[in-house]
C-alpha positions as CSV (number, residue, x, y, z in Angstrom):
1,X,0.0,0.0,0.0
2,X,1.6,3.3,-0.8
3,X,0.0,6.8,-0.9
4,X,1.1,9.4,-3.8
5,X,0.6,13.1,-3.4
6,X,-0.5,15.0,-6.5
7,X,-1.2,18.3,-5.1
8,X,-0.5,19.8,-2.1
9,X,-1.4,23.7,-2.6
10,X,-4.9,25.2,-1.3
11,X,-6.8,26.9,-3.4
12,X,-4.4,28.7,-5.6
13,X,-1.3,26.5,-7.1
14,X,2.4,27.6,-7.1
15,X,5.6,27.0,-9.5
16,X,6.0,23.8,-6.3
17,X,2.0,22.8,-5.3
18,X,-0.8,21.7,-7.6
19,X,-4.4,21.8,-6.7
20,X,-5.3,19.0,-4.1
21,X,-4.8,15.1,-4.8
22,X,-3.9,12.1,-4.0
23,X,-3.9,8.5,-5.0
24,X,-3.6,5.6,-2.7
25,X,-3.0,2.3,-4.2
26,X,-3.7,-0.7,-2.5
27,X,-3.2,-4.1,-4.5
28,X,-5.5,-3.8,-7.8
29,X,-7.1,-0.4,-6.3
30,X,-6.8,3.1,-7.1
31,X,-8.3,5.6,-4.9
32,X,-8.2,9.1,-6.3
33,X,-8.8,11.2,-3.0
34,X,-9.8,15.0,-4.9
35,X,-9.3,15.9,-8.4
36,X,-8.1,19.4,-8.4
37,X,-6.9,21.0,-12.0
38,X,-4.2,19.3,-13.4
39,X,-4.2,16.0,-12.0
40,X,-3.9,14.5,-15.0
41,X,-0.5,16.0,-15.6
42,X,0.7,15.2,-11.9
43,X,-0.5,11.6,-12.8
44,X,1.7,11.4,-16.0
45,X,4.6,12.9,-14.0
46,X,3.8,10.3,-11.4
47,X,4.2,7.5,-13.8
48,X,0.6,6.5,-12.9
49,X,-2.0,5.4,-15.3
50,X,-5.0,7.2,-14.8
51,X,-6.7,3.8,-15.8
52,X,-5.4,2.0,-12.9
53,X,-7.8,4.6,-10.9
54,X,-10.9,2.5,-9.8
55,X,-13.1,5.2,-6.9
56,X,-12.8,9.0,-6.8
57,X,-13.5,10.2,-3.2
58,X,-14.5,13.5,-3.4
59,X,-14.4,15.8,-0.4
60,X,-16.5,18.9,-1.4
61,X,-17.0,20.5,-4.9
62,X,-14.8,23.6,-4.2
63,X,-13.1,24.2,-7.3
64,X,-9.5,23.6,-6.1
65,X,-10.4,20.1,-5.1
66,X,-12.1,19.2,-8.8
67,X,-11.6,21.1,-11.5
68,X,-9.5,18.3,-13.0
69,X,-12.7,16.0,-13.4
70,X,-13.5,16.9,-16.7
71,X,-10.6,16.5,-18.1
72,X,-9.7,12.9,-16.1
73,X,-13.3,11.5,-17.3
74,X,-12.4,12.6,-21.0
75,X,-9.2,10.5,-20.5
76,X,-10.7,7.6,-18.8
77,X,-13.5,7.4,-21.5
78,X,-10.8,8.1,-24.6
79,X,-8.7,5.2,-23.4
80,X,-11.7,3.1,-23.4
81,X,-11.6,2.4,-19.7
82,X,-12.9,-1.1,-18.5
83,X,-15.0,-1.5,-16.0
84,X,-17.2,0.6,-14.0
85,X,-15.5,4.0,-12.4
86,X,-17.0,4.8,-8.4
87,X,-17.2,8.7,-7.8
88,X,-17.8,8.8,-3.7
89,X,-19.0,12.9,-2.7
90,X,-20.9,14.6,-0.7
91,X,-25.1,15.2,-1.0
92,X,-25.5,16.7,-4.4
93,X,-22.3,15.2,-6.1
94,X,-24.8,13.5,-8.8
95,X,-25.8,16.8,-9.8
96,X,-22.5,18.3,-10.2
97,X,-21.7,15.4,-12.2
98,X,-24.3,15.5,-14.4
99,X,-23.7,19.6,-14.9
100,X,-19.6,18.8,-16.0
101,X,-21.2,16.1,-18.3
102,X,-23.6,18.4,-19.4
103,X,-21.0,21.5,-20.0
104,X,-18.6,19.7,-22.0
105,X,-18.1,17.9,-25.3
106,X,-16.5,14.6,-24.8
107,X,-15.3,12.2,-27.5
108,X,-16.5,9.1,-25.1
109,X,-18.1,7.4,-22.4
110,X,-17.7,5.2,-19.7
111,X,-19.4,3.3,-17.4
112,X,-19.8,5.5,-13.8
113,X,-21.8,5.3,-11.2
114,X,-22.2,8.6,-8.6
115,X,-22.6,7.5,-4.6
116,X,-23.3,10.4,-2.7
117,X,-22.4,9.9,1.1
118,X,-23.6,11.1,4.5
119,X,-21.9,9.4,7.2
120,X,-20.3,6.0,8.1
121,X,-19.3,2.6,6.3
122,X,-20.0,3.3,2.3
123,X,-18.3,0.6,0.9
124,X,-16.7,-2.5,2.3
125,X,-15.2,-5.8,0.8
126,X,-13.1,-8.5,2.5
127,X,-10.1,-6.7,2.2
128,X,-10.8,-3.1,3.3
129,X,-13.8,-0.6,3.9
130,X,-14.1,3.4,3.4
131,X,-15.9,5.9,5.6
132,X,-16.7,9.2,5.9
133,X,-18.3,11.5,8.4
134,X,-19.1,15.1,7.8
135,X,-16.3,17.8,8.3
136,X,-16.8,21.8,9.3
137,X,-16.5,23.8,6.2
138,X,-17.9,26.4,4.0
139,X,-19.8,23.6,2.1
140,X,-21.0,20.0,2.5
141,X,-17.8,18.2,3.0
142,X,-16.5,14.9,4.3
143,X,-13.3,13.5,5.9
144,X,-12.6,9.8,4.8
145,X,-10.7,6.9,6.2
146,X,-9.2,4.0,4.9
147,X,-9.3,0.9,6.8
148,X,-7.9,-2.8,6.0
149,X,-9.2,-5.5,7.8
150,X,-7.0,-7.0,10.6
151,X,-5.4,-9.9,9.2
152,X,-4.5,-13.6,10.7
153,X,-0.3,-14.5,10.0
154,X,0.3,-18.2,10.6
155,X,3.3,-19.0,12.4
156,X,4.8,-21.2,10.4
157,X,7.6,-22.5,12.8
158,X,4.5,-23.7,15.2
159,X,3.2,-25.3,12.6
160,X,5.8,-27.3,11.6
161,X,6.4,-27.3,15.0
162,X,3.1,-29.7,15.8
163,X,3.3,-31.4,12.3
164,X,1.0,-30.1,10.6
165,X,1.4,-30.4,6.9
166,X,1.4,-27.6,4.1
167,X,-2.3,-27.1,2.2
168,X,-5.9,-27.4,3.4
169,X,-5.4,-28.1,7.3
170,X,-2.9,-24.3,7.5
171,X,-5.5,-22.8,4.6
172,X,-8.5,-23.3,7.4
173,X,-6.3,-22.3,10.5
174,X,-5.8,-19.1,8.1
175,X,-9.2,-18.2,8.3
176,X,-9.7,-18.6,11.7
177,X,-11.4,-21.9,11.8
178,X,-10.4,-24.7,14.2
179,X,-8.6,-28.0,12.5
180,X,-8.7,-31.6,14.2
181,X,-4.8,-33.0,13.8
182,X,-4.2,-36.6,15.3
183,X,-5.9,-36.7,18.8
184,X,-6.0,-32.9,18.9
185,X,-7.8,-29.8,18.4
186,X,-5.6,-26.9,17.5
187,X,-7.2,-23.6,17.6
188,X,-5.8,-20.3,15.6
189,X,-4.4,-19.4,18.1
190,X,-2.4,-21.9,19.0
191,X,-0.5,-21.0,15.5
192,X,-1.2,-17.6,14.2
193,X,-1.5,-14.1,15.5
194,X,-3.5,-11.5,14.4
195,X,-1.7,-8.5,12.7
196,X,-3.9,-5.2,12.8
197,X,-5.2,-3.8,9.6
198,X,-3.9,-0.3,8.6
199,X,-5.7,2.5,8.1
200,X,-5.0,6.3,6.8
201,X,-7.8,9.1,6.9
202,X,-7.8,12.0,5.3
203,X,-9.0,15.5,6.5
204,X,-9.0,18.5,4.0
205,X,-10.7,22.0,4.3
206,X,-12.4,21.8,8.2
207,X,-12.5,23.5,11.0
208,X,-11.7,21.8,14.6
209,X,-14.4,19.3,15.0
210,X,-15.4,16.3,16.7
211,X,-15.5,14.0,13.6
212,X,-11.8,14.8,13.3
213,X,-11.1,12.3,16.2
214,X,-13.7,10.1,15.6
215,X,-12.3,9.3,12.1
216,X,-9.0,9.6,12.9
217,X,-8.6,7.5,15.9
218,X,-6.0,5.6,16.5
219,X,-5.0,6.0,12.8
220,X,-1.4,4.2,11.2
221,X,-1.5,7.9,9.3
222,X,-3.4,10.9,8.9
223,X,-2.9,13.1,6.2
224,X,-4.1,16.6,7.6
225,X,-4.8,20.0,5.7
226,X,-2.5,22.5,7.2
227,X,-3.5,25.9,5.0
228,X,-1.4,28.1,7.8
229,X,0.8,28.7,10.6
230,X,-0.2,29.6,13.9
231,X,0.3,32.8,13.3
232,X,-2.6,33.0,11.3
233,X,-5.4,31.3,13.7
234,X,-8.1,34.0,13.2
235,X,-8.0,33.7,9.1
236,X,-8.1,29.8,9.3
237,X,-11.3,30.1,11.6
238,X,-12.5,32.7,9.1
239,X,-12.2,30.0,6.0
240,X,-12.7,27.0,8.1
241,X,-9.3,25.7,7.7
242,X,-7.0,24.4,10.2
243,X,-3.7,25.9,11.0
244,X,0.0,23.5,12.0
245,X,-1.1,23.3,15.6
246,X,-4.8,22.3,15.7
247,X,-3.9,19.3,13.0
248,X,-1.2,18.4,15.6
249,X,-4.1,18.4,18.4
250,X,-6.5,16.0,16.5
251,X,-3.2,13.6,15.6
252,X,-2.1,13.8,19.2
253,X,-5.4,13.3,20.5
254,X,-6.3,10.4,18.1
255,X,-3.4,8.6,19.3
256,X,-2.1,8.5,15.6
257,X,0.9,7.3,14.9
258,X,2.2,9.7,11.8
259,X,1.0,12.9,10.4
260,X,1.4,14.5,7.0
261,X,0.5,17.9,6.4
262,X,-1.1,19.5,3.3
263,X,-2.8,22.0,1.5
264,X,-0.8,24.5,2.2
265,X,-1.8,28.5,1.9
266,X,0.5,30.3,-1.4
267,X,1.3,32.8,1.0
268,X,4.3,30.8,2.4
269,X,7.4,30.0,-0.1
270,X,8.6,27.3,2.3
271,X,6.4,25.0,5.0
272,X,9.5,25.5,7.6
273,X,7.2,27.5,9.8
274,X,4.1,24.7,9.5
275,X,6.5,22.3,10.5
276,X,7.8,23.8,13.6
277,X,4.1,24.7,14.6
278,X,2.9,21.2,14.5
279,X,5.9,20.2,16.0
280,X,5.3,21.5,18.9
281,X,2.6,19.1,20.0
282,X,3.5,15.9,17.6
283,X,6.8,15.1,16.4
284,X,6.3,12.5,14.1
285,X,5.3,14.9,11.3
286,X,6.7,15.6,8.1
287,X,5.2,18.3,5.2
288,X,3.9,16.8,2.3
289,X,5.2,18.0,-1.1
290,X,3.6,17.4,-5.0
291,X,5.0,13.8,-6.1
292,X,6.0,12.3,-2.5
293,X,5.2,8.4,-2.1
294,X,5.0,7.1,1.2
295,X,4.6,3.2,1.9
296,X,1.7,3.0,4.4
């Protein structure tokens, strides 16, 4: 699982900072979090093909966070993409949709499906789920949060240990499920220990609120919007942004174990000063910048 930063500016980019994105990639999924303009282009730097993107999770329909979803869907449909593309946003994300759809001429189609989200669990499988809960901002927007399911890791010197052959018997103990071996009953347990699922969540363009814990909690990452310093407090409260400090608060308060800050303000050249502010109350944080990968 690694995480790719396309943009980490706010709403006006820099020579450094596109608009806001990010893709995680976890085994055959893409997960576009945002779409601001030029995503394609930080895609194509990335060496990323927008084709391997399978959900878009949109946050809110401010322009800096989608005006490169016209021009992505153009692509997508152009390269005849196969299967069914998930666009995850807030209430009224089918209408916006249907308004870019509407607005421009495109060459193709493809096969999309808008899911507008509330609050809680919105999709699930046996490898990971996705929620969201309702952030503080200007307009409808959501914070989401990645979470893989804990998994069982069979012991394999245990196993050998007891005798139990290679196949069947270990693929049952792998899924949790009591074997009979000779005269005994070995129990997962007995061979295996469970290794906790990770999980990232993702907060952009909020105020301090209590959904910021809640979907952070305990969290293996948190990618944070930073827009400004401390210095700044009154103008974040103005926008409903959060400055270094307050996204220290919620990671140290979540119990999180890493923080990355982004969407930073144009106003400063370098994110020295956002670092030093957060660092203040959680020192395992580090500044995002456009084209960073991290391995989750």
């Amino acid at each position: 699982m690694k995480l790719i930063f396309l943009g980490t500016s706010s709403m006006v980019p820099t020579k450094q900072r596109n608009h806001s994105a990010a893709l995680l990639i976890y085994n055959e999924e893409g997960i576009l979090i945002d779409c601001g303009e030029g995503t394609q282009r930080q895609l194509k730097i990335a060496g990323v093909k927008p084709c391997s993107i399978t959900k878009i999770l949109i946050t809110h329909w401010h322009g800096d966070h989608v005006f490169g979803l016209p021009g992505l869907i153009q692509t997508l449909g152009s390269e005849e993409y196969s299967g069914t593309l998930k666009i995850y946003g807030p209430k009224g994300s089918k209408a916006m949709i249907a308004k870019i759809l509407e607005a421009f001429v495109f060459e193709a189609r493809l096969d999309y499906e808008v899911l507008e989200v509330e609050s809680g669990v919105f999709f699930e499988n046996t490898e990971f789920s996705l929620q969201a809960m309702p952030l503080k901002h200007s307009v409808p927007c959501l914070g989401f949060r990645f979470q893989e399911k804990d998994a069982r890791k069979i012991l394999m010197e245990k196993v050998k240990k007891i005798g139990i052959p290679e196949g069947p018997l270990v693929g049952k103990l792998q899924r949790g499920e009591s074997i009979k071996y000779g005269n005994k009953t070995i129990e997962p347990d007995d061979v295996s220990k469970i290794k906790p699922g990770r999980s990232i969540c993702f907060l952009s363009d909020t105020g301090l609120t209590s959904n910021c814990l809640k979907l952070a909690e305990d969290c293996s990452l948190l990618v944070c919007e930073a827009t400004f310093a401390n210095e700044h407090e009154e103008k974040a409260e103005l926008y409903r942004h959060l400055t270094a400090k307050q996204a220290a608060l919620i990671a140290n308060n979540a119990n999180v174990k890493k923080l990355i800050l982004t969407h930073f303000s144009q106003r400063y050249k370098t994110t020295e000063e956002i670092l030093d502010n957060a660092k203040e109350l959680f020192q395992n944080v580090t500044c995002a910048e456009d084209f960073m990968v991290v391995n989750v």
